[in-house]
N, C-alpha and C positions, 0 to 999 in steps of 0.2 A: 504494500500500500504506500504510497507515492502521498507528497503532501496533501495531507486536506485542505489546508490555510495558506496564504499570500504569505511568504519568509518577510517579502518586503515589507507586508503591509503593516504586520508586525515590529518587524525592526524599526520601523517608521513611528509605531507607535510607542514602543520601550523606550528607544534609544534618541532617534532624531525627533520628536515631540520636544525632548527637555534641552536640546540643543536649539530648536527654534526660540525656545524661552530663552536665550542666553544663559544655561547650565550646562552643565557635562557629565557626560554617564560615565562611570568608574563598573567597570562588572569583572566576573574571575571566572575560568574556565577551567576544572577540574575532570579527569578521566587516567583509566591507564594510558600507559606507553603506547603509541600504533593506535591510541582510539580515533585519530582523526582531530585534535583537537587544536591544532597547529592552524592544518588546511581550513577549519571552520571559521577560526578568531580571523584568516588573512580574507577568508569569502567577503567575512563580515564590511572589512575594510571594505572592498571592493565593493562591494551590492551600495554601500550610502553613504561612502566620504569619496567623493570627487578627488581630492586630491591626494591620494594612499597610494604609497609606490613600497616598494621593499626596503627603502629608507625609512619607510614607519616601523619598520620591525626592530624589537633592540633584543637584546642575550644576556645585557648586566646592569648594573646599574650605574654605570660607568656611561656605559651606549645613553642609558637613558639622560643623564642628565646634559649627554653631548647634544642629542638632537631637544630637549624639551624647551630651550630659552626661543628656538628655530620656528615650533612650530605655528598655524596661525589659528586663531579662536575657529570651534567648531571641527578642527583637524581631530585624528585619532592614531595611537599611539598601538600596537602590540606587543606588548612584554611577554614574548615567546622562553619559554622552560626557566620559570624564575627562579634559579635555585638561589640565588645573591638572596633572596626576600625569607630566606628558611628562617622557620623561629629560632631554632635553635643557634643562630650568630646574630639575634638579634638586636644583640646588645653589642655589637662592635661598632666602629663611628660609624666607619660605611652605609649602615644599617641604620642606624640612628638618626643620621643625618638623611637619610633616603625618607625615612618615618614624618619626620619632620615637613619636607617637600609633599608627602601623600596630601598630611592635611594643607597645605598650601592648593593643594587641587580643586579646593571646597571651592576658592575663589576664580578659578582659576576657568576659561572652556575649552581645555584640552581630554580629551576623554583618551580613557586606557583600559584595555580588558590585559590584564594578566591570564597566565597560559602555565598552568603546573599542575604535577599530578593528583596532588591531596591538597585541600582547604586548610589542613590542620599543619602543613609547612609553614601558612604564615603568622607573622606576628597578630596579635590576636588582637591588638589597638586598632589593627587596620580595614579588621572588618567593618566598622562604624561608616567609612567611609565608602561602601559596595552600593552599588542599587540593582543589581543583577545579579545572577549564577545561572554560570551555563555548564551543564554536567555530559559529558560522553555518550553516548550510545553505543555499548560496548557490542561486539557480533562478529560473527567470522565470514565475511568474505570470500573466503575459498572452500566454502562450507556447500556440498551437492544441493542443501536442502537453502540455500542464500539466494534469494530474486535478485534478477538480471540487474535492474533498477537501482539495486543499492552498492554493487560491487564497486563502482564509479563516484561512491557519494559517501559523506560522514553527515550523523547523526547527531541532533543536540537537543537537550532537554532545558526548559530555559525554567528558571523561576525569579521573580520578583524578591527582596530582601526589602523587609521591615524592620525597620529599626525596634529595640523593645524601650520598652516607655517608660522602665523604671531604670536608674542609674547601677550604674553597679553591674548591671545583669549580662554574664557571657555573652560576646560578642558573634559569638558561634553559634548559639542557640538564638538567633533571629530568626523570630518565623517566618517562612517561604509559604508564597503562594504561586500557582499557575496565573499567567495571564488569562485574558478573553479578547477573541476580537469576533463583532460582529458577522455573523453568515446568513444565506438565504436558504433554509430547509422547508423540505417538501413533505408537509405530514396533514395525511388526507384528502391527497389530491388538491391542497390546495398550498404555497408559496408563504412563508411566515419570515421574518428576522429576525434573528434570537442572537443571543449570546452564546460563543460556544467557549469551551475551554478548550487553550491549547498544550498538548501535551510533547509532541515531539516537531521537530523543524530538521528540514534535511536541506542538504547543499551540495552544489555542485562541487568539483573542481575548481580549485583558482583558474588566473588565468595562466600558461604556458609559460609567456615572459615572466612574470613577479614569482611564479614557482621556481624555476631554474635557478633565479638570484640567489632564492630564499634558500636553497637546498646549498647554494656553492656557497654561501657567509656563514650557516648551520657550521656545516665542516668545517670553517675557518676556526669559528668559535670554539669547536670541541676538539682541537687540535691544540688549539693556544692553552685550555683547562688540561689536557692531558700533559705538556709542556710544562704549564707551572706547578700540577701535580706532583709530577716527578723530580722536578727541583727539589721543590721542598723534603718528600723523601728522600733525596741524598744530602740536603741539609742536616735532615733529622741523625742519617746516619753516621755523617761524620760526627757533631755533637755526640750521639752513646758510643761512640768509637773512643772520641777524646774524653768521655766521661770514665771511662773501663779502664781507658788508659791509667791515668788520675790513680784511680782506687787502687790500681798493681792487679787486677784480673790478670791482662796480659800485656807485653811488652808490645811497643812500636816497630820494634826491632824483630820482632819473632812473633807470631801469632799464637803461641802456644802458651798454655797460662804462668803466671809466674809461678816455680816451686813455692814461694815463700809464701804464697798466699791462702790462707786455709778457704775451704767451701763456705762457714760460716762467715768469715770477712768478706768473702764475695757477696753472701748473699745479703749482706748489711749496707755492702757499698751499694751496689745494683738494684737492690729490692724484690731482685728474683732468683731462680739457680742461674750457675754459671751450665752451659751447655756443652762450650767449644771453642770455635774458631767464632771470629768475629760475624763470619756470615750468619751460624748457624745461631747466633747469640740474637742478630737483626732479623732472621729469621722467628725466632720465639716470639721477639716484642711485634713482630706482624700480625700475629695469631692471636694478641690478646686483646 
């Protein structure tokens, strides 16, 4: 089953209603890995901001604050796999200062849908700030029993976010509702306008151009995160290299542990057993 409801008419009414008022819609886009939820947030672009090119798209918050002073009122931003926005560093400046800038958005008419797996990655101040959730439609595609119609499409589930009305109260727990947009049903042989509820919304393909971009800057980005990953793990190792050293584990000079050094002194310097050789010692601390 192929949409019931107008995407547009819809989006039109969620999103570009509060931009006609000079407001901006802030919404988040939650799903697994592979659910489509990349291609749907760039659809999004595409179907109702005129001006959304693959430069609306950012990866950090770095991107973000590069292109935000740029953009112009009623433009819209994608913050595709925000992992930068995780709660759990949400207390580093980056993050702080990022925190900071959200609520600056309240003034602000640049709208933004973030794009990350779970809701519950982000700082939880930041939900106050949503008027949207758009959730996955999870399904397998190369599945015998998968219609023709949707192998070419990703699925989103939209709900509205209400703020709750007493202070204090989890920002996570704002109740969701489905929208409604008007339709013309046919009961009784005769043509009525009702209210219908909408429950899923499906979407094309981007376009060709802004996909290819998106896919070659994608790998950029997760090439430069694998790059300063591994930095840092060889930072970390040289630090417990020259920490073991320090304590007399083992010699600079010889990989092999000092005689003088009993197991118990090891395991008082280190905080763990001594195992080996320096690999198999970076090896342990990998595993815990």
């Amino acid at each position: 089953m192929q949409n019931k409801f107008n995407v547009e008419a819809l989006l039109d009414q969620e999103i570009m209603s509060r931009i006609r008022a000079n407001r901006n819609f802030i919404g988040i886009c939650t799903g697994v890995t592979g659910g489509g939820k990349s291609y749907s947030c760039i659809k999004i672009g595409e179907m109702i901001f005129r001006d959304f090119t693959v430069d609306s798209i950012v990866f950090s918050v770095r991107e973000f604050l590069d292109i935000f002073e740029e953009q112009k009122p009623g433009s819209l931003i994608v913050f595709d796999e925000s992992e930068d926005l995780n709660a759990r560093t949400s207390m580093s400046l980056k993050n702080t200062l990022f925190s900071e800038i959200m609520a600056m958005l309240r003034f602000s008419r640049v709208s933004v849908i973030f794009n990350l797996p779970s809701a519950e990655m982000l700082d939880v101040n930041m939900f106050r700030l949503f008027h949207g959730l758009f959730t996955a439609i999870d399904f397998d595609r190369k599945s015998p029993t998968c219609p023709e119609w949707k192998k070419t499409r990703s699925g989103l589930k939209y709900y509205r976010v209400t703020p709750a009305s007493l202070p204090g109260t989890d920002a996570r727990k704002y109740p969701l509702s489905y929208p409604y947009l008007p339709q013309v049903v046919r009961q009784g042989g005769n043509l009525y306008k009702k209210s219908c509820k909408v429950t899923e919304l499906w979407f094309d393909l981007p376009s060709a151009d802004i996909l290819e971009e998106y896919e070659k800057r994608k790998q950029q980005h997760f090439k430069s995160i694998f790059k300063v990953t591994r930095e840092k793990l060889k930072m970390n190792e040289i630090k417990e290299r020259a920490a073991m050293e320090k304590a007399g584990v083992f010699s600079s000079e010889n990989r092999n542990p000092s005689p003088q050094t009993t197991a118990p002194a090891q395991v008082q310097a280190t905080g763990r057993r001594y195992v080996g050789s320096i690999d198999e010692n970076i090896a342990e601390m990998m595993t815990r």
